[in-house]
PDB file of N, CA, C and O in Angstrom, chain B, residues numbered from 101:
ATOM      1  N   UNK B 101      33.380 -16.752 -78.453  1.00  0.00           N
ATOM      2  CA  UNK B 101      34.733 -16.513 -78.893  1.00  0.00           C
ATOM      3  C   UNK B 101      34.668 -15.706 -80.190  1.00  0.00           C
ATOM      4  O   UNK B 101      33.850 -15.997 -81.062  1.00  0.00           O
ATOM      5  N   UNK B 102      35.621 -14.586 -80.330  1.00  0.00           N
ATOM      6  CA  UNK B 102      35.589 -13.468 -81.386  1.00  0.00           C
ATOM      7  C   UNK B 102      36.219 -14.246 -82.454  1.00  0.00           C
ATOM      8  O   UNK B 102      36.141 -15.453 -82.222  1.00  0.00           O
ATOM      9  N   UNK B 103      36.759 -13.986 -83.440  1.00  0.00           N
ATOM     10  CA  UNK B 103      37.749 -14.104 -84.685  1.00  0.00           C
ATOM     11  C   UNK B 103      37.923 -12.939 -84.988  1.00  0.00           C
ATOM     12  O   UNK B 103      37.112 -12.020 -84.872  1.00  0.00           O
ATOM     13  N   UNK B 104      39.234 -12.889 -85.488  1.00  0.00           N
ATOM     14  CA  UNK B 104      39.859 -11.229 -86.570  1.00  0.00           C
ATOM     15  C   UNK B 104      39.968 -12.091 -88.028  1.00  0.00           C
ATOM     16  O   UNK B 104      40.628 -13.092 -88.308  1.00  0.00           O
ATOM     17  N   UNK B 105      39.118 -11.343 -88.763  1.00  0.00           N
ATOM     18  CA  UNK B 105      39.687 -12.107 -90.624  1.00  0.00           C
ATOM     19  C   UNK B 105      40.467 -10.467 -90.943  1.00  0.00           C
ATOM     20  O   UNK B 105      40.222  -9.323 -90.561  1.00  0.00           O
ATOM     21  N   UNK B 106      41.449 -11.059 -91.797  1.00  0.00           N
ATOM     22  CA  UNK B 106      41.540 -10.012 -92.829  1.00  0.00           C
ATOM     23  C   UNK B 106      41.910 -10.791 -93.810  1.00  0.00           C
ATOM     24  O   UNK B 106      42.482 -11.853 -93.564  1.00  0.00           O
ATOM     25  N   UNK B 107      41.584 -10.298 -95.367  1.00  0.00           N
ATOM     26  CA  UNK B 107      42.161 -10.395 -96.578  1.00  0.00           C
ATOM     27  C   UNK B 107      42.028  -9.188 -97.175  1.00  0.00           C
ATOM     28  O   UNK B 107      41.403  -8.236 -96.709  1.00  0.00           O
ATOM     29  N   UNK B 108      42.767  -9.229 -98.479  1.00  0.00           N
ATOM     30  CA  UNK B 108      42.878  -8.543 -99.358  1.00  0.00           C
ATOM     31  C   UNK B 108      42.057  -8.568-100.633  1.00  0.00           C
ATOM     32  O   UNK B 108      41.962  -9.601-101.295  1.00  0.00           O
ATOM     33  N   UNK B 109      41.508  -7.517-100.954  1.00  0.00           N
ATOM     34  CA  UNK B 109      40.130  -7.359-102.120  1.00  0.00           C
ATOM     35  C   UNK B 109      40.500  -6.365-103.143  1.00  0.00           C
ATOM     36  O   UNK B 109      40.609  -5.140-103.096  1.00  0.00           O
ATOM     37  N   UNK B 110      40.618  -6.992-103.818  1.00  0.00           N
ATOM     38  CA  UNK B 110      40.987  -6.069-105.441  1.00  0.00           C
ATOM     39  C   UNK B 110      39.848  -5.536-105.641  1.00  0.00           C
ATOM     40  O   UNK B 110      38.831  -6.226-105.705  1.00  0.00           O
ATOM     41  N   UNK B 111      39.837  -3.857-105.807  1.00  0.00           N
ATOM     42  CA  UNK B 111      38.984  -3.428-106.003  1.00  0.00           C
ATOM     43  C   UNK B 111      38.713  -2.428-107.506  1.00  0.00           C
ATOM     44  O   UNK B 111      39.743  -1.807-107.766  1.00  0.00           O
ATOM     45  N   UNK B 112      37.734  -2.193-108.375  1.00  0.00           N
ATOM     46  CA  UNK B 112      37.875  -2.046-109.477  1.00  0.00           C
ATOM     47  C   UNK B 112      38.106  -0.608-109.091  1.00  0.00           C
ATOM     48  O   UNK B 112      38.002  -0.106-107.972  1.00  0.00           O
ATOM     49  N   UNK B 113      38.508   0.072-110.465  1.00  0.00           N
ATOM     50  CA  UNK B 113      39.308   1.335-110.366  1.00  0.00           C
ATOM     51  C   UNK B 113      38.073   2.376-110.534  1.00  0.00           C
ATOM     52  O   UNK B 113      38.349   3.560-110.341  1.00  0.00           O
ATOM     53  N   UNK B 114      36.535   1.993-110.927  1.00  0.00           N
ATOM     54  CA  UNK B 114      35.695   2.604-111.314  1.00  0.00           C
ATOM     55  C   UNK B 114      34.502   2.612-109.952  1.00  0.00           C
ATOM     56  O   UNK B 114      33.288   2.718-110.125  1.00  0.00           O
ATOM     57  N   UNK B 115      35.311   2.450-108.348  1.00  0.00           N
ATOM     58  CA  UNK B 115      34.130   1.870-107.912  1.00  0.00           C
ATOM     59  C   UNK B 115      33.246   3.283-107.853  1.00  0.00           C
ATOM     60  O   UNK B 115      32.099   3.277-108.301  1.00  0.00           O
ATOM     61  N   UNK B 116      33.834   4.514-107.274  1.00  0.00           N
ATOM     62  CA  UNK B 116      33.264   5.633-107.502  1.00  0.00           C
ATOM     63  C   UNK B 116      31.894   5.882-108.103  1.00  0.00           C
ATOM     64  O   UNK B 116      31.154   6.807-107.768  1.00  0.00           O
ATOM     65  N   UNK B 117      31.635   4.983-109.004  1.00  0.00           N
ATOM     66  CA  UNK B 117      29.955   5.176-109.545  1.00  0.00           C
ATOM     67  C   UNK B 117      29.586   3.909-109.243  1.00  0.00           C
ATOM     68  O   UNK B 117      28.933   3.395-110.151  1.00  0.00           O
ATOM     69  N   UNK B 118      29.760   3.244-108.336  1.00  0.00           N
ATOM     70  CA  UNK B 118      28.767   1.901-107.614  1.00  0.00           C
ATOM     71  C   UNK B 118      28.338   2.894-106.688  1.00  0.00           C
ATOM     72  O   UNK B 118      29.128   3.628-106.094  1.00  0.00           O
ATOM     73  N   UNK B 119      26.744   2.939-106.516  1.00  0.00           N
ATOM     74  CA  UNK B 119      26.160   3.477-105.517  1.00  0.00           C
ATOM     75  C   UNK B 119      24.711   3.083-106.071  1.00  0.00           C
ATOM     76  O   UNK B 119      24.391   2.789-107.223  1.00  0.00           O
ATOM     77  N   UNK B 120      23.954   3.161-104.951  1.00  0.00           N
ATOM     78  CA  UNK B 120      22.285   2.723-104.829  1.00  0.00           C
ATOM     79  C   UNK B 120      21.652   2.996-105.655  1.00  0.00           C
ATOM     80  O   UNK B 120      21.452   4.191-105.439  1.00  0.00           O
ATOM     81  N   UNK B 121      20.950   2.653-106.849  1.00  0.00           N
ATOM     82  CA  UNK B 121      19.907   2.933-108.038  1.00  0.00           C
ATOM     83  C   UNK B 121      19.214   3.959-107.470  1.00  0.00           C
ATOM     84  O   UNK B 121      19.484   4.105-106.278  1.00  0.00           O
ATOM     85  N   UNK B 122      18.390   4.740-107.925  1.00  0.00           N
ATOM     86  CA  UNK B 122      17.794   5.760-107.442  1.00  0.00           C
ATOM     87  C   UNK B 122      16.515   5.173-106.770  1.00  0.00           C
ATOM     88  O   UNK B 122      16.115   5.357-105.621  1.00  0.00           O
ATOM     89  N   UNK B 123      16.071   4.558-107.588  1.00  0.00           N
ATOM     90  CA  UNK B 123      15.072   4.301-106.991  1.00  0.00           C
ATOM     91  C   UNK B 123      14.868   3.000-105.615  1.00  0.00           C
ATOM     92  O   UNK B 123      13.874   2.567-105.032  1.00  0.00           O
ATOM     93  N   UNK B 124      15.884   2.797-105.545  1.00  0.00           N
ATOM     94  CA  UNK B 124      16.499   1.772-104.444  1.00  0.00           C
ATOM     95  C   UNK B 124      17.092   3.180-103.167  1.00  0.00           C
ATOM     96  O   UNK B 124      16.929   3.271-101.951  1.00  0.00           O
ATOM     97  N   UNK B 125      17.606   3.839-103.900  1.00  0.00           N
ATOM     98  CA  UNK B 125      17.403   4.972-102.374  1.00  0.00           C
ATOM     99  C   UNK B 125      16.347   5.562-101.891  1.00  0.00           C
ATOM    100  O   UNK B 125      16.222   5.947-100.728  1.00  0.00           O
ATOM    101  N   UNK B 126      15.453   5.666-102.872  1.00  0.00           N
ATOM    102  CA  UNK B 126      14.128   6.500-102.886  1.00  0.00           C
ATOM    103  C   UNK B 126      13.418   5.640-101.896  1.00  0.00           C
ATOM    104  O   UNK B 126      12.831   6.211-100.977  1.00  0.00           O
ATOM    105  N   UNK B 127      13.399   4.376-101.966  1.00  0.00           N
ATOM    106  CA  UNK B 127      12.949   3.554-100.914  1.00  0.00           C
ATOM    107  C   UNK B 127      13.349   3.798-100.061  1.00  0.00           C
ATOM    108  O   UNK B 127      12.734   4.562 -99.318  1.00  0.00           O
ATOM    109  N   UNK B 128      14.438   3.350 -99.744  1.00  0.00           N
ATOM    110  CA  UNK B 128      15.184   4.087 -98.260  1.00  0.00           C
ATOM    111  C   UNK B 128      14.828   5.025 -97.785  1.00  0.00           C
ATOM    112  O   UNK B 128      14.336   5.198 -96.670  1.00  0.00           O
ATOM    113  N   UNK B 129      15.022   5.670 -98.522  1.00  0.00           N
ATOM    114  CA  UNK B 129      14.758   6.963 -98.079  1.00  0.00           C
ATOM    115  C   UNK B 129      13.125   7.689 -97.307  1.00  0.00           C
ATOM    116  O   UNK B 129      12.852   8.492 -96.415  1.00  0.00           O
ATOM    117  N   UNK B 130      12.262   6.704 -98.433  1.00  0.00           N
ATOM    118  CA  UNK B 130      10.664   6.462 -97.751  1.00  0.00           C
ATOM    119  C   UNK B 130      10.736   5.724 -96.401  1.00  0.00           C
ATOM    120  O   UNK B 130      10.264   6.233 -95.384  1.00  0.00           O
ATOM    121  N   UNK B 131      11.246   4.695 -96.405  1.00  0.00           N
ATOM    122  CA  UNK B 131      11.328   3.944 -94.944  1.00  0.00           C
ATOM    123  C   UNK B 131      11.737   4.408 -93.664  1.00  0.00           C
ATOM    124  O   UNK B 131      11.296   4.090 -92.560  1.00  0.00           O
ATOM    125  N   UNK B 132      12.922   5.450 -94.058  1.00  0.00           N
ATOM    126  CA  UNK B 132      13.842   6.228 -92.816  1.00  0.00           C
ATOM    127  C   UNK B 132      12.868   7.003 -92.758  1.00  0.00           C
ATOM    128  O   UNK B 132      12.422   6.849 -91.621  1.00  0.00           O
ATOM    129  N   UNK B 133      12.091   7.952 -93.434  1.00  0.00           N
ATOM    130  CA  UNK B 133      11.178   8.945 -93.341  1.00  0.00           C
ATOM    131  C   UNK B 133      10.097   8.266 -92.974  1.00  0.00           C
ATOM    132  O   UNK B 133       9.755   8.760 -91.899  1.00  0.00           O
ATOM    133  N   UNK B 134       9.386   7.431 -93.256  1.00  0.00           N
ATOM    134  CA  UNK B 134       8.446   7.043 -91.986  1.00  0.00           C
ATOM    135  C   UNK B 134       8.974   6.712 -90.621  1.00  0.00           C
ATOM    136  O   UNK B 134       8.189   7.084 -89.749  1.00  0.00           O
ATOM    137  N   UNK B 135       9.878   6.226 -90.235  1.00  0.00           N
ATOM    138  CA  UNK B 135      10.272   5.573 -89.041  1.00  0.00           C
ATOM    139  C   UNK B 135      10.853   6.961 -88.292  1.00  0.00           C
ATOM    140  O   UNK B 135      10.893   7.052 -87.065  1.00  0.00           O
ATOM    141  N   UNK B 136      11.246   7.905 -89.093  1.00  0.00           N
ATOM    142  CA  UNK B 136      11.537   8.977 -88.273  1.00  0.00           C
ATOM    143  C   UNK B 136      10.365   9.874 -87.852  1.00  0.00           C
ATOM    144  O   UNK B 136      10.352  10.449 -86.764  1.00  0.00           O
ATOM    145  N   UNK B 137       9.530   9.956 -88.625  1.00  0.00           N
ATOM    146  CA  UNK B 137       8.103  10.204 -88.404  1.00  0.00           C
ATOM    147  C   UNK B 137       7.394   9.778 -87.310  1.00  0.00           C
ATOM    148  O   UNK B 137       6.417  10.368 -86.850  1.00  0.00           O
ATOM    149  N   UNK B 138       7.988   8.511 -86.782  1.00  0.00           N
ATOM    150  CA  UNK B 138       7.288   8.276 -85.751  1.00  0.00           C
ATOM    151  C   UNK B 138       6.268   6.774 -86.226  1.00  0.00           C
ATOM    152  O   UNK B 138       5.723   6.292 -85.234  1.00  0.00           O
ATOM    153  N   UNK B 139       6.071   6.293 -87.067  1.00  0.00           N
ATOM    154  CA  UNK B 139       5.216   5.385 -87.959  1.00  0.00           C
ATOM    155  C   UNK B 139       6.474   3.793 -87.553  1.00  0.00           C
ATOM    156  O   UNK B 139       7.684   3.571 -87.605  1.00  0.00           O
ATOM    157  N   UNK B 140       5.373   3.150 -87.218  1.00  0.00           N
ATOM    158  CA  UNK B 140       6.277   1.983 -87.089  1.00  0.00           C
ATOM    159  C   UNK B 140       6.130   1.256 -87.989  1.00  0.00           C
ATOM    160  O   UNK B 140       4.970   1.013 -88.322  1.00  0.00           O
ATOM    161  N   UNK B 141       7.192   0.660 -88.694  1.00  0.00           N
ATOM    162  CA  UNK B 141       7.901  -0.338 -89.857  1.00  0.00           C
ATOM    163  C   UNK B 141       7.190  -2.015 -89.625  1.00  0.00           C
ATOM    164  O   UNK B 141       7.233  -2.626 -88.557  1.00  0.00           O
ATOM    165  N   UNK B 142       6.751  -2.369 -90.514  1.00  0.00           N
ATOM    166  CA  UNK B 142       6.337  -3.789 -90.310  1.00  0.00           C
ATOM    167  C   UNK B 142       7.832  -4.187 -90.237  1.00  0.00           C
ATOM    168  O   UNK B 142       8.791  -3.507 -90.603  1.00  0.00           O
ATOM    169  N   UNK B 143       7.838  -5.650 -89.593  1.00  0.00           N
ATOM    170  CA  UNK B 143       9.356  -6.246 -89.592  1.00  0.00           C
ATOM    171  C   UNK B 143      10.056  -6.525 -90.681  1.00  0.00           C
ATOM    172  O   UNK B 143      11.258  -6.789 -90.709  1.00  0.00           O
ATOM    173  N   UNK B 144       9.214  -6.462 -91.716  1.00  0.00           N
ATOM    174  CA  UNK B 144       9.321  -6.835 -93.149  1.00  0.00           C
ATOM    175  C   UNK B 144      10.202  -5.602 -93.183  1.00  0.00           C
ATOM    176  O   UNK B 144      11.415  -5.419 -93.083  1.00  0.00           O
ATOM    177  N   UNK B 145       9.210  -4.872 -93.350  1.00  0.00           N
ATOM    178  CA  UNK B 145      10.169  -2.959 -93.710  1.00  0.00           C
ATOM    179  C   UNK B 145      11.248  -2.908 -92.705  1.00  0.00           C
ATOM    180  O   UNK B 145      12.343  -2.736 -93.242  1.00  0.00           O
ATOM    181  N   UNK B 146      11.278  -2.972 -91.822  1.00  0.00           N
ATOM    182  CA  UNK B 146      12.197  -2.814 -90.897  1.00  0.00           C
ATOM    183  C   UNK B 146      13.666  -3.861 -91.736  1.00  0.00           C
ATOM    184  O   UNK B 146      14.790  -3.455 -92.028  1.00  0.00           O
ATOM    185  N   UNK B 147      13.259  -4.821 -91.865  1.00  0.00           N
ATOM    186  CA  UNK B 147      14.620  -5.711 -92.142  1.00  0.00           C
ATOM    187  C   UNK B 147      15.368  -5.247 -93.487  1.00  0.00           C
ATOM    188  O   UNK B 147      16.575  -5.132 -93.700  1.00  0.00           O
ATOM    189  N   UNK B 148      14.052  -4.971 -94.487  1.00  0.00           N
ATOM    190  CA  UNK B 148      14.505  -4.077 -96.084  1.00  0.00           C
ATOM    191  C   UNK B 148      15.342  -2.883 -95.854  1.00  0.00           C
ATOM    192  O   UNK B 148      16.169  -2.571 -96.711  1.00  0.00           O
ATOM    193  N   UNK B 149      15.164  -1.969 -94.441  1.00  0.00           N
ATOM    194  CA  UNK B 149      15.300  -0.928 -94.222  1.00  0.00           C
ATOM    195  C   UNK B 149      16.967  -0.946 -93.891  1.00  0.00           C
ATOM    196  O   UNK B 149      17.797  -0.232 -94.454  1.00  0.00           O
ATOM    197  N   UNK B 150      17.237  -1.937 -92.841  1.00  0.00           N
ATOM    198  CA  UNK B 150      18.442  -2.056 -92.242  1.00  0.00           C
ATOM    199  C   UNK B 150      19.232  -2.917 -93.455  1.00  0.00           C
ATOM    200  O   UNK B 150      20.418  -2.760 -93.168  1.00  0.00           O
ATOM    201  N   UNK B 151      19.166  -3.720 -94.626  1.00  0.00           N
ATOM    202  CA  UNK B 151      19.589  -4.416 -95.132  1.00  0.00           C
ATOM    203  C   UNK B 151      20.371  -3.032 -96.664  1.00  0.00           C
ATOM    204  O   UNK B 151      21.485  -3.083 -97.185  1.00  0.00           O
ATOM    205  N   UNK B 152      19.417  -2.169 -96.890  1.00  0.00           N
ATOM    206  CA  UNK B 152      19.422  -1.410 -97.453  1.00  0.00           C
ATOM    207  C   UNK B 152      20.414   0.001 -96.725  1.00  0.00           C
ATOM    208  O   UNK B 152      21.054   0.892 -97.284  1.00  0.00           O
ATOM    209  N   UNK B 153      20.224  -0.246 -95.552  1.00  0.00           N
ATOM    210  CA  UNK B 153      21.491   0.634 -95.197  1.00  0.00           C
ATOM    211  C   UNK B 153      22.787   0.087 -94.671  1.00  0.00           C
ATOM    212  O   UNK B 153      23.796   0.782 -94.553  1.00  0.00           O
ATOM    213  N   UNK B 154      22.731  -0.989 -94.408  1.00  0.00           N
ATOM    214  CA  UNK B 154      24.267  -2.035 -94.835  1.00  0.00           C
ATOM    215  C   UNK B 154      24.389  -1.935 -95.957  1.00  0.00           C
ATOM    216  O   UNK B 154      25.323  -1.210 -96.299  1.00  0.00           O
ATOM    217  N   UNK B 155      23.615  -2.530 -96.995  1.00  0.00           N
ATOM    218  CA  UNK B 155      24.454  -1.731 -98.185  1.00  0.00           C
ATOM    219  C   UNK B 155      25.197  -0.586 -98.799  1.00  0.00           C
ATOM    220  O   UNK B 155      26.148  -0.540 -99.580  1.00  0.00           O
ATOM    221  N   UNK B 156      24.467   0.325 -98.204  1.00  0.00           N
ATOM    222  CA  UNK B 156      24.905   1.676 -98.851  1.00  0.00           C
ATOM    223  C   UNK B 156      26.092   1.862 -97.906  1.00  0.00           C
ATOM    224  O   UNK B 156      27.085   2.397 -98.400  1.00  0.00           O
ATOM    225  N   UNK B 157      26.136   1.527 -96.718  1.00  0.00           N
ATOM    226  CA  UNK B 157      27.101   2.048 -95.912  1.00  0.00           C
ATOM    227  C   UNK B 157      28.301   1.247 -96.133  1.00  0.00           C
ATOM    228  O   UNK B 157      29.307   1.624 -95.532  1.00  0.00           O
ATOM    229  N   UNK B 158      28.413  -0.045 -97.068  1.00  0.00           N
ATOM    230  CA  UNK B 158      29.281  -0.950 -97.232  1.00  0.00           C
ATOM    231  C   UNK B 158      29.968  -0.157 -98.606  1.00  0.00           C
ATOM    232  O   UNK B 158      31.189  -0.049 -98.715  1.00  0.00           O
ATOM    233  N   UNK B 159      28.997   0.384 -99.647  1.00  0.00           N
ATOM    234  CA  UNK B 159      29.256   0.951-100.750  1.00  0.00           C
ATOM    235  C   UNK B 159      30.400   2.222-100.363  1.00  0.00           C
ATOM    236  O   UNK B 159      31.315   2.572-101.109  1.00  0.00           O
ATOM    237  N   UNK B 160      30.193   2.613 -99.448  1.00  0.00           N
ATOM    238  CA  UNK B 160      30.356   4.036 -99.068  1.00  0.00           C
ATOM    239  C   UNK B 160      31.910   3.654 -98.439  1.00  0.00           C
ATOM    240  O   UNK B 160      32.885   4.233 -98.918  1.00  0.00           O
ATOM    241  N   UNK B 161      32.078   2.677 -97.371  1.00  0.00           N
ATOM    242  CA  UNK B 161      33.250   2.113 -96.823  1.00  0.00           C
ATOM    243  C   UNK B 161      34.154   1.715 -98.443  1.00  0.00           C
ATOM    244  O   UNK B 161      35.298   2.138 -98.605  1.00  0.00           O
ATOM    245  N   UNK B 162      33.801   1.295 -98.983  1.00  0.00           N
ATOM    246  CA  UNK B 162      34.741   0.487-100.313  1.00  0.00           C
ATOM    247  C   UNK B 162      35.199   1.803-101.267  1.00  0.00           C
ATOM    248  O   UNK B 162      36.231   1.890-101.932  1.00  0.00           O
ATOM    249  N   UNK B 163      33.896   3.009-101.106  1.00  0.00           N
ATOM    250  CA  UNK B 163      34.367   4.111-102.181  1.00  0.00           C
ATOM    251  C   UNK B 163      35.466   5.030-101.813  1.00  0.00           C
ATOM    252  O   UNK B 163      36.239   5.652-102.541  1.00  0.00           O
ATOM    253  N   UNK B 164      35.339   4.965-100.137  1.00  0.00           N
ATOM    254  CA  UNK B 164      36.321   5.716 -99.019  1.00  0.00           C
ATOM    255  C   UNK B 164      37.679   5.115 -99.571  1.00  0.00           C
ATOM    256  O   UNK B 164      38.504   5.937 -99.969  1.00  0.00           O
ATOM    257  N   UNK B 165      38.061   3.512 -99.653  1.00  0.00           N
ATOM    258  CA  UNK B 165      39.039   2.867 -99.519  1.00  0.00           C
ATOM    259  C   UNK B 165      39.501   3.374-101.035  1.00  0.00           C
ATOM    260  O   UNK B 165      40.624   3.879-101.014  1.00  0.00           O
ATOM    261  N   UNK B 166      38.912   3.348-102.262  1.00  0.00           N
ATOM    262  CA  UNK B 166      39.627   3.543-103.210  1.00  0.00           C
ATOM    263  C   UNK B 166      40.297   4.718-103.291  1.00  0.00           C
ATOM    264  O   UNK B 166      41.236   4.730-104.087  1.00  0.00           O
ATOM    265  N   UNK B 167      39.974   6.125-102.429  1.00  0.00           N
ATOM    266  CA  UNK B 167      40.481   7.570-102.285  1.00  0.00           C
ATOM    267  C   UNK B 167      41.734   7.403-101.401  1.00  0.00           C
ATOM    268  O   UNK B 167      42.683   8.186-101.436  1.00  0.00           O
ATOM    269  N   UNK B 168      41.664   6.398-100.662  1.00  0.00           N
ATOM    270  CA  UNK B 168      42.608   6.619 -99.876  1.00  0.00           C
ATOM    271  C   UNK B 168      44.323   6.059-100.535  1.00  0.00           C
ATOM    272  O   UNK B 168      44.404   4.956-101.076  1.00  0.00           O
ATOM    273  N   UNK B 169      45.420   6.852-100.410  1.00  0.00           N
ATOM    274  CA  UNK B 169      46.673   6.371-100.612  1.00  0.00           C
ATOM    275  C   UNK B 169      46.960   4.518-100.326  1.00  0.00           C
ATOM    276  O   UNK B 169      47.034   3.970 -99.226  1.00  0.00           O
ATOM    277  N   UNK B 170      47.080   3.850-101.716  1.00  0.00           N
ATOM    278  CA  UNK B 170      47.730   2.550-101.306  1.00  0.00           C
ATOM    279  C   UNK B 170      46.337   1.610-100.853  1.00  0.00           C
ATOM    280  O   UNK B 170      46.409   0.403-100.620  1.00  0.00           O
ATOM    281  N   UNK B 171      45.438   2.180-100.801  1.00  0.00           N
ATOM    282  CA  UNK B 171      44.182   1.264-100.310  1.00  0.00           C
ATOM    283  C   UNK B 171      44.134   1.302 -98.907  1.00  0.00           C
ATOM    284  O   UNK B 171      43.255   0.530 -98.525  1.00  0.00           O
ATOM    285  N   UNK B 172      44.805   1.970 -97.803  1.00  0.00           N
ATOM    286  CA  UNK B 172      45.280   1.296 -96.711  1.00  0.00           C
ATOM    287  C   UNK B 172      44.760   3.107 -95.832  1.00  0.00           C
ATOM    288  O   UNK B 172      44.933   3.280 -94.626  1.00  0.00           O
TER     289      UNK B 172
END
């Protein structure tokens, strides 16, 4: 059985510069580049890898929402 949540999240007016430390992308960025390479990811890397791009892609969804009119 599914569920729908919604609430409402106050979001700060500065989120625009929340984004991945550099060197927290630089990782990423090593990991996607081996795995695209063809090099297989221990599960370890593999889970850092996907956990690390839920983040950024969550960062990226929240920075979208503050551009947009009304939040909505």
């Amino acid at each position: 059985m599914s569920h729908q949540v919604q609430f409402d999240l106050e979001l700060p007016a500065d989120l625009d510069r929340f984004r991945l430390p550099s060197a927290v992308e630089e990782r990423l960025n090593e990991l996607l580049g081996r795995q695209d390479s063809g090099e297989t990811l221990s599960p370890r890397e593999r889970a850092e890898a996907e956990g690390l791009v839920n983040l950024a892609e969550l960062l990226s969804l929240l920075r979208l929402r503050t551009e947009r009119p009304n939040g909505h």
